[in-house]
N, C-alpha and C positions, 0 to 999 in steps of 0.2 A: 402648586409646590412639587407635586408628584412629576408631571412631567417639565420642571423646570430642571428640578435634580437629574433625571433621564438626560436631559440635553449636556448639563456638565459633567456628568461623568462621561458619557462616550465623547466629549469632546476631550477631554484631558488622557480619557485613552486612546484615542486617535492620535494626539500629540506625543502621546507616549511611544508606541510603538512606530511612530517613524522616525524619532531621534534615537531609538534604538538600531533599528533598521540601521540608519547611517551610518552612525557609529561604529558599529561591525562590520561596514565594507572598510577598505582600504582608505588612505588617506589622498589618493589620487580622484579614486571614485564618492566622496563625499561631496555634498553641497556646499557651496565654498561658504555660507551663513556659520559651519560649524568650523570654520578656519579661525573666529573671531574665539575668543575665551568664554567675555561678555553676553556672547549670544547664546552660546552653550546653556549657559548660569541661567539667562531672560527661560529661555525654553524647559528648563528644567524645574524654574520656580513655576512656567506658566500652566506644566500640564500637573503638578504637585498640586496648586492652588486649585484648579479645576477642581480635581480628586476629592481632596478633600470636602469642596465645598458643593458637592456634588454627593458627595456620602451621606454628609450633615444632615441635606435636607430631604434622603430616603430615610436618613435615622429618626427624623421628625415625624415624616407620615408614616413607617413601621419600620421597627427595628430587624424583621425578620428578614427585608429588600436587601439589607445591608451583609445579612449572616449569609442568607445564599449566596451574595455576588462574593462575600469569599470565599464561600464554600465550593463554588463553582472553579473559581480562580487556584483555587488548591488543586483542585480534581486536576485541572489541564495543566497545571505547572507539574506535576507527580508523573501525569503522561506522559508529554513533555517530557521529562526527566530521561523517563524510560525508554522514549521513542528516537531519543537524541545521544542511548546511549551505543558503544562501539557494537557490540551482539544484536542490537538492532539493524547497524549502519552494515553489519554482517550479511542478515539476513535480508536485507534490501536488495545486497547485490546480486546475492544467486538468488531471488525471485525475479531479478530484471532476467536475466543470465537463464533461466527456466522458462519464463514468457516467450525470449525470442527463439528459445531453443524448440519451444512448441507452436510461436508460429510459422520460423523458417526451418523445419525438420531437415532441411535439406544442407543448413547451413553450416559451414567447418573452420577450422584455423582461428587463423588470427580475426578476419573478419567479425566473426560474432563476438569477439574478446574487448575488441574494439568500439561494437556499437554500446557492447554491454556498458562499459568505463562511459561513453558517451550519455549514452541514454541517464544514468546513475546522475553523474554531473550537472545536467541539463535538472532533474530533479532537486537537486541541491542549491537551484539557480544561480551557475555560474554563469559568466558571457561567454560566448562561441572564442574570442579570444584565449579568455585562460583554459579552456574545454583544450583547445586545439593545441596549447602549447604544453600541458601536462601528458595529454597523447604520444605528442610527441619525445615528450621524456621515460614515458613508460615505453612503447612501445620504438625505441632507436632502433635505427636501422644497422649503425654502424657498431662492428663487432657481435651481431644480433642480439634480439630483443631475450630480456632472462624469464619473460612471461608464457610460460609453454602451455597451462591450465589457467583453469577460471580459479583455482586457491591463489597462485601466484599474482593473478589478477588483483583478489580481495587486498595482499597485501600490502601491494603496488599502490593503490586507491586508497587505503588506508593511512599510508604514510604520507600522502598529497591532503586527503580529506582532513588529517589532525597532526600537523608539521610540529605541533608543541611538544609530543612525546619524545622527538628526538631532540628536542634544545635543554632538556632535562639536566642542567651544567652540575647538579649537585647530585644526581643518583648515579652509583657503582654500576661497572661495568658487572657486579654477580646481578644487579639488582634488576639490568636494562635483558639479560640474557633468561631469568626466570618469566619478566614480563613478557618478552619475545616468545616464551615455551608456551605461557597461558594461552596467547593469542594464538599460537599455531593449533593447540587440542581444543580452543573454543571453534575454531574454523573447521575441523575436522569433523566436529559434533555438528554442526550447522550444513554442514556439507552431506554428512551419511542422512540429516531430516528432514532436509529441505529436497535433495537430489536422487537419494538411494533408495529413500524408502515410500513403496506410493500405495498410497492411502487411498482405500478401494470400500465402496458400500457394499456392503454384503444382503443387510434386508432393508426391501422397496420402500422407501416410505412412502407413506398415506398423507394423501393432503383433502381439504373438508371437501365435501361436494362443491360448495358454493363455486371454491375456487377450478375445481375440475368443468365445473359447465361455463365459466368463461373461458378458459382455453379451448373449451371445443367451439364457444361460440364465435372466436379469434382464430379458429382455423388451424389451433394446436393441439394433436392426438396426445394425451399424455400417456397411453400406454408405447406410442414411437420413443418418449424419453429413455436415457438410460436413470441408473441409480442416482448417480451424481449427479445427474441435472434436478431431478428431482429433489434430492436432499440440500440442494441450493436455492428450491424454491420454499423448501421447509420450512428453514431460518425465517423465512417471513412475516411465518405464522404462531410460530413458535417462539418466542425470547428467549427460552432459557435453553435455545440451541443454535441462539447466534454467538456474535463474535464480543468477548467480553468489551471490549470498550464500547460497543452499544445498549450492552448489560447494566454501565457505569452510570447511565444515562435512564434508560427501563426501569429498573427496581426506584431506585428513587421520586418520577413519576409515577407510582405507585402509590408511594408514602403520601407524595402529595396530595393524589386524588382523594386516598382518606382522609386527609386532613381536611379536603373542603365539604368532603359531606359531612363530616363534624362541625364544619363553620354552617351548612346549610340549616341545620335542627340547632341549632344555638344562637341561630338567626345573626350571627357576626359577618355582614355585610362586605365590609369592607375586607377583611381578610378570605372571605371563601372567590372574591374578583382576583386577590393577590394569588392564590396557591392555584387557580383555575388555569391562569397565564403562567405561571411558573410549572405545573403539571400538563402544558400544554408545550412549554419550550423545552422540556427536556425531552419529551415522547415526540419530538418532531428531528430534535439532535437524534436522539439514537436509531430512530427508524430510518434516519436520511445515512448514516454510517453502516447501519446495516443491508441499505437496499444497493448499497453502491459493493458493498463487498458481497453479497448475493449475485449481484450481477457478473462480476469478477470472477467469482467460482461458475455460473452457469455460463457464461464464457467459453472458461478452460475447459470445461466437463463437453461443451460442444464442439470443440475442437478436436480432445481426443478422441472424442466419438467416432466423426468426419476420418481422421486419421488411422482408426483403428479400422472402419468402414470399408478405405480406400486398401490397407493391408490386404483384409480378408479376399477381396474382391479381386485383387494381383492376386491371390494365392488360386484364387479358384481360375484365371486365365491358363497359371502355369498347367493345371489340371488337365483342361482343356486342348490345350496346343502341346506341342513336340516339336524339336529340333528333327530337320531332312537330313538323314545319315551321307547324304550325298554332299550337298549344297550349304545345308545348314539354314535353310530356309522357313520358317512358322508356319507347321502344319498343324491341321485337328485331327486330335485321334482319332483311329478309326478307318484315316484317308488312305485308298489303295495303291493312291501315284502321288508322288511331288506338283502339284501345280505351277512348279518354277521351273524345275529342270527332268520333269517328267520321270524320274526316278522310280522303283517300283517298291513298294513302302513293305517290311514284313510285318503282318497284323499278329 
């Protein structure tokens, strides 16, 4: 019964989120099955009836299969919520827009403006079609483009990403001009946090031995880390120094695992296999969110490393060499003559 119920609910939620999926593209881009009415209705009753009859028979072998899978389903619908909201969709863009600006340091203009709206899009899963023709609306050629900055950008992308704020037929032109004002000082706020302000570890952190003798035995110095590579590998080992949505996932794994050692001395069988796998899928969700955004910051933290590296190391060339008061030629200090144009150099 246990795993019969398992098969109907993930099949009714399979059915589910693809006729949702559909639904939300365009009525060009839909499966022509939802052209019918009829079919709509067959599909809707067919992944409801799964649902249900898939719940039933967890509610039969325990009622607590049924509390987590909505407890669960809440957790990601609230994230969700907040991850789909505009201050999110904000701060997506200038983290793409900070990515490429720290992997192509060298990169200016409109270029990088462009990949940024790109790359953003591309994440949003549009098709190279509509990527390519909102590009083109943001950034026109004719009469030139009004996107000077990556804010102007946000705005741009904004108004393409959620077209419904401007078909708003029933809100006042005061009402459309305070919402305009919010968004401009929530972008401004996102902008000095995200971009102006950078966030530097001051003391080293400590990670346990164990893990410090597998990097040396993988041929990683960890006193070559800097702070930040380090405090990225921290997270790892630490939970209550990762990133809260892995948090959302951890502490609850927690509850659970007490809960099975209380089914283990009360000898409730059945229940201490349920909390075992359910304290087992959530400590595998949040360490899998965590290792990925771990990786992400030891990433960046290696990058600017590399790029601070390469600074210092031009600084110290300039040190080194001199401009030929003659020629103009790169000399090392020091040198008595011009090597180029034999010049006689004053020490």
């Amino acid at each position: 019964m246990l795993i019969f119920g398992i098969i109907l609910t993930i099949l009714g939620f399979l059915i589910f989120q693809w006729s949702v999926n559909a639904l939300s593209k365009s009525f060009i881009e839909r499966p022509l099955i939802f052209a019918n009415p009829i079919a709509v209705l067959v599909i809707h009753l067919l992944w409801i009836g799964l649902l249900i009859g898939g719940l039933i028979l967890l509610w039969q072998v325990n009622p607590i299969i049924v509390g987590v899978i909505f407890g669960g389903y809440f957790i990601l619908w609230v994230i969700g919520y907040f991850m789909g909201s505009e201050k999110t969709s904000i701060k997506r863009i200038f983290r793409v827009y900070k990515q490429l600006k720290l992997f192509r340091p060298k990169a200016t203009g409109d270029g990088i403006l462009k990949e940024t709206a790109r790359l953003y899009f591309q994440k949003l899963r549009w098709d190279e079609y509509r990527i390519n023709h909102v590009l083109q609306l943001i950034f026109k050629e004719e009469g030139g483009s009004k996107v000077k900055n990556i804010k102007d950008l946000v705005k741009s992308i904004l108004i393409f990403e959620r077209p419904e704020d401007l078909l708003r037929g029933t809100e006042s032109f005061t009402k459309y001009m305070k919402r305009s004002e919010r968004r401009d000082k929530l972008i401004d706020e996102i902008y000095k946090k995200e971009l102006e302000e950078k966030m530097t570890v001051t003391e080293r952190p400590q990670l346990s031995k164990d893990t410090l003798e597998r990097m040396r035995q993988s041929g990683i110095d960890p006193d070559e880390l800097s702070n930040e590579q380090l405090a990225a590998l921290e997270t790892l080992e630490k939970p209550e120094k990762g990133h809260w949505i892995s948090k959302v996932f951890f502490y609850p794994s927690v509850i659970f695992f007490i809960l099975a050692i209380i089914s283990l001395f009360t000898g409730e069988w059945g229940n201490l296999f349920i909390y075992i796998v359910i304290t087992f899928i959530l400590w595998y969700i949040g360490y899998t969110i965590q290792s990925r955004v771990a990786a992400k910051q030891f990433r960046e933290a290696s990058i600017k490393k590399f790029i601070m590296k390469g600074a210092m190391s031009g600084r110290e060339k300039k040190k080194i060499f001199s401009d030929c008061p003659n020629c103009g030629a790169k000399i090392k200090k020091g040198t008595a003559f011009c090597t180029q144009c034999g010049e006689k150099i004053k020490i």
